[in-house]
C-alpha positions as CSV (number, residue, x, y, z in Angstrom):
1,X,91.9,109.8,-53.0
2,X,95.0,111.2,-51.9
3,X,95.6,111.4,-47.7
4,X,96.2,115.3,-48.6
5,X,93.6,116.0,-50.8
6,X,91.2,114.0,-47.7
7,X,91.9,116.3,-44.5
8,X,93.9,119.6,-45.9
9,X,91.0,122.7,-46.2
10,X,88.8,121.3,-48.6
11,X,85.6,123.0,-47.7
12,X,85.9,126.5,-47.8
13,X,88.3,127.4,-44.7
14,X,91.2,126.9,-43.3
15,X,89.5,125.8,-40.0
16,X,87.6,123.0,-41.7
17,X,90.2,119.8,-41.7
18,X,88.2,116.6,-41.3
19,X,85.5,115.4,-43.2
20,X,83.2,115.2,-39.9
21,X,83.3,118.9,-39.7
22,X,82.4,119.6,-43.1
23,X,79.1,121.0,-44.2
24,X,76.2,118.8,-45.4
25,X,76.5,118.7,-49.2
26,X,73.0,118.4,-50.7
27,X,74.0,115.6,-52.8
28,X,77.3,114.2,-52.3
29,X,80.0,115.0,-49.4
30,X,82.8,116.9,-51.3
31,X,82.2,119.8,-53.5
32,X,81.8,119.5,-57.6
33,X,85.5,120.2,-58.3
34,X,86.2,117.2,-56.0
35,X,84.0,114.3,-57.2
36,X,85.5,115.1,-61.0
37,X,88.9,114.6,-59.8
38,X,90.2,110.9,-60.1
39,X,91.3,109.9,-57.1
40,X,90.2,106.4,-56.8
41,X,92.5,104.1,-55.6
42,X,91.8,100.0,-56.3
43,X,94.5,98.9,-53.7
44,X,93.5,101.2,-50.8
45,X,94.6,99.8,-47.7
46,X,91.4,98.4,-45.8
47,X,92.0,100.3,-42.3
48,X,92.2,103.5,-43.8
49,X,88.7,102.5,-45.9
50,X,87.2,101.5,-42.9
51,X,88.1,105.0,-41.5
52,X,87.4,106.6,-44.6
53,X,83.9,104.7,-45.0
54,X,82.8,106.0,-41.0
55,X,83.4,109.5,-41.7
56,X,81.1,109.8,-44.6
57,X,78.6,107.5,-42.9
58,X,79.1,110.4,-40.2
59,X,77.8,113.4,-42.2
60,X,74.7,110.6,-43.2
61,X,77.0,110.6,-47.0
62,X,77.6,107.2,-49.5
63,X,80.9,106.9,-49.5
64,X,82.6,106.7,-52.9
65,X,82.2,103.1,-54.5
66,X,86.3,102.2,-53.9
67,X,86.0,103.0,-50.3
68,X,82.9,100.6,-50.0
69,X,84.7,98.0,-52.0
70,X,88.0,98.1,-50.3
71,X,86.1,97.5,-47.2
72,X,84.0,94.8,-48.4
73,X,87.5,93.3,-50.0
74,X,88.9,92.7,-46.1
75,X,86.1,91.7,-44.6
76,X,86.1,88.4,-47.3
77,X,89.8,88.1,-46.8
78,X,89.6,88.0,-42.9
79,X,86.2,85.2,-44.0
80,X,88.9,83.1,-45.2
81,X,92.0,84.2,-42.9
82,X,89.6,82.7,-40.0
83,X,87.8,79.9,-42.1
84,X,90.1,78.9,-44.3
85,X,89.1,77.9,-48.0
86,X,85.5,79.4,-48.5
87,X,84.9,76.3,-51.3
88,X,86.3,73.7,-48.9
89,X,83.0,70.7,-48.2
90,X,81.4,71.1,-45.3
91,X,79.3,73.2,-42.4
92,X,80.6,76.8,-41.2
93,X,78.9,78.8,-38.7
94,X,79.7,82.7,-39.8
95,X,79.2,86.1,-37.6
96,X,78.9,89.1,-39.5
97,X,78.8,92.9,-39.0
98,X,76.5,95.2,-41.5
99,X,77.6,99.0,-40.6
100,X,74.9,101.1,-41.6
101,X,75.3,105.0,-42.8
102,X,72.0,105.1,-40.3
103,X,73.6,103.7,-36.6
104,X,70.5,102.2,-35.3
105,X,70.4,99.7,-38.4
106,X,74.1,98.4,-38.2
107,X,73.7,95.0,-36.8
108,X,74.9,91.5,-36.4
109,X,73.9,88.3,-38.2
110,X,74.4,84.7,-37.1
111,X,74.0,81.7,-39.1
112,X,75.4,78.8,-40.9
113,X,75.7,77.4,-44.4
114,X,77.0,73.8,-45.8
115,X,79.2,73.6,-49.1
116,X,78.2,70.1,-50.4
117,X,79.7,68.1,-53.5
118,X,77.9,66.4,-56.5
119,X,79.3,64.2,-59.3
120,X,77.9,66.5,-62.1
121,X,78.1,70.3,-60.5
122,X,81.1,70.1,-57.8
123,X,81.1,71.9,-54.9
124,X,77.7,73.6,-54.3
125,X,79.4,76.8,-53.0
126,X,76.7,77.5,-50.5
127,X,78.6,79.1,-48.2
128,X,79.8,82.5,-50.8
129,X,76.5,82.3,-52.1
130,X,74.6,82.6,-48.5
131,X,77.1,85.7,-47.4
132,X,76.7,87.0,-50.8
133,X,72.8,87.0,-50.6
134,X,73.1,88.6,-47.5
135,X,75.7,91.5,-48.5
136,X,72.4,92.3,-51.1
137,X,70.0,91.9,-48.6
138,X,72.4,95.1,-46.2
139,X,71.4,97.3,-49.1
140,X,67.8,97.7,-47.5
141,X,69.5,99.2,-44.7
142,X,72.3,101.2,-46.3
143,X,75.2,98.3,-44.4
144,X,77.8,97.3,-45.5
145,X,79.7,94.0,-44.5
146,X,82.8,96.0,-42.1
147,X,83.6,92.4,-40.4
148,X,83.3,89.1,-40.6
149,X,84.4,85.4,-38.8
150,X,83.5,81.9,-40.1
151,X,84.3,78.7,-38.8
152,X,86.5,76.2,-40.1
153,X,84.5,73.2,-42.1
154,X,82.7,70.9,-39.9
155,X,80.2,67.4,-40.0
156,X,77.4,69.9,-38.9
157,X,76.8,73.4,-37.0
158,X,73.1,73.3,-36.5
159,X,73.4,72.7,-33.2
160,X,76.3,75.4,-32.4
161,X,74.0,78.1,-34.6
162,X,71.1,77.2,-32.1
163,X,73.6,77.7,-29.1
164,X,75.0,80.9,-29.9
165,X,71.5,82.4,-30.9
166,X,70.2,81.3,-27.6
167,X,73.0,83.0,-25.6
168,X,72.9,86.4,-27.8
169,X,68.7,86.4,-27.5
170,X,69.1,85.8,-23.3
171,X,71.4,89.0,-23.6
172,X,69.3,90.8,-25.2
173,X,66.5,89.5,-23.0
174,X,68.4,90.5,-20.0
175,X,69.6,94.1,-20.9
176,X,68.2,96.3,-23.1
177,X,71.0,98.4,-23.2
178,X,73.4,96.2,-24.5
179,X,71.8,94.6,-27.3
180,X,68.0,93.8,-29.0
181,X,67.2,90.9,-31.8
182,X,65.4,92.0,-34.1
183,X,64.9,88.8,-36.2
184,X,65.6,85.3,-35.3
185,X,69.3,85.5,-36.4
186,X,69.8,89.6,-36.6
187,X,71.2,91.2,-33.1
188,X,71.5,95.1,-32.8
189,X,73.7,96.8,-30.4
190,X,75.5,93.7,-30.0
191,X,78.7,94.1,-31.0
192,X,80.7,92.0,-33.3
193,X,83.6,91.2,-30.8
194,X,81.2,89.8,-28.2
195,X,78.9,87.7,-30.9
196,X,82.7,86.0,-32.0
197,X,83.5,85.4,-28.4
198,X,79.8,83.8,-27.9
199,X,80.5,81.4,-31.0
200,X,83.8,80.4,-30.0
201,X,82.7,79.8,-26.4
202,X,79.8,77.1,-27.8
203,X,81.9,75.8,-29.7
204,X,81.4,71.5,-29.2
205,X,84.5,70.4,-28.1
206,X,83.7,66.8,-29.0
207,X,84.4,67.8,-32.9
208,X,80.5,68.5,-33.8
209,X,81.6,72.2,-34.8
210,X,85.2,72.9,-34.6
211,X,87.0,76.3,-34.9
C-alpha cells in the first residue's frame, strides 16, 4: 500500500489521518473500495511493517497478509544476523517475541534446539523446524514473531536455557508488574530487550554456550 493511500483521509473526513483514529470496520479495517485496490507490496521495508502491523493490531484488525509477512521476513533475517547460519550443527539457545493483535497475549519464549548431522539425511534442521513450529503454535493467540535473537552454535545450551529461565521466573516471582510466566518457557510482560540481555548475561564464559 502506498504511504499516501495509508494516512491521507481515507475514512470519511478530512480530520481522520491515521489508521488508529479510524472507525471499527465490521470486517476488515479499510473500507470495500480499499481492500480491492492492489496495493501489496512484496519488498516492504520491515520497520514500516512493523508500524504498519501495530496500528491494525490497534483497532483489534488482521493486518493484510504482506504486512504480516514482511514482518515475519525480518525477524528470520535478524535469527541469522545474530546466530549466523540457521543449518550450521550444533545447540542455539533462541529468545523470541509473539506480538499479539490482543496485548495481554503478546509474550516471550525461551528455549533451545540442536541441528545434528547423519550420514543418510544431513543436517537435521532442528533449529528452523522448532521456531517454525512455534510461529504455528502464535496463531492460537493471534502473535506473530515481531523479534527474534539466537545464539551462535554451541557443544550444548541446556544448561544456559535452565539459567536464563530461572532468572526470568525469579522476576516474575519478585514483581508482578514487570512480568508473569505463564508456562515453563512463556514470559508475559517481559519484554524482549530484557529476556536478550538475561541470555547474554548467563552466557558460560568457559565455551559451554557461547554468543
Amino acid at each position: 500500500m502506498r504511504e499516501e493511500d495509508f494516512y491521507i483521509e481515507q475514512y470519511f473526513g478530512d480530520d481522520v489521518e491515521f489508521l488508529t483514529d479510524a472507525p471499527l470496520w465490521e470486517r476488515q479495517a479499510l473500507p470495500e473500495k480499499r481492500r480491492n485496490m492492489k496495493h501489496k507490496d512484496r519488498y516492504m521495508n520491515p520497520l514500516t511493517a512493523k508500524v504498519r502491523l501495530c496500528e491494525y493490531f490497534a483497532v483489534e484488525r488482521l493486518p493484510p497478509a504482506y504486512v504480516v509477512a514482511a514482518v515475519r521476513r525480518q525477524s528470520w533475517k535478524d535469527l541469522e544476523d545474530a546466530g549466523g547460519s540457521l543449518d550450521a550443527v550444533g545447540d542455539r539457545l533462541y529468545v523470541l517475541y509473539f506480538l499479539s493483535m490482543c496485548s495481554k497475549l503478546s509474550y516471550v519464549k525461551v528455549g533451545q534446539a540442536e541441528n545434528g548431522q547423519t550420514e543418510s539425511r544431513g543436517i537435521t534442521k532442528q533449529v528452523r523446524k522448532r521456531i517454525s513450529a512455534h510461529e504455528g503454535e502464535a496463531k492460537i493467540a493471534q502473535a506473530v514473531l515481531f523479534d527474534a535473537w539466537i545464539s551462535r552454535p554451541c557443544p550444548s545450551a541446556v544448561s544456559w536455557e535452565d539459567r536464563v529461565k530461572a532468572h526470568l521466573q525469579a522476576m516474575a516471582a519478585a514483581d508482578i508488574d514487570l512480568g508473569m510466566q505463564v508456562k515453563a518457557e512463556y514470559f508475559r510482560g517481559i519484554s524482549f530487550q530484557d529476556a536478550v540481555w538475561v541470555a547474554r548475561r548467563h552466557e558460560d564464559p568457559s565455551g559451554t554456550a557461547h554468543s
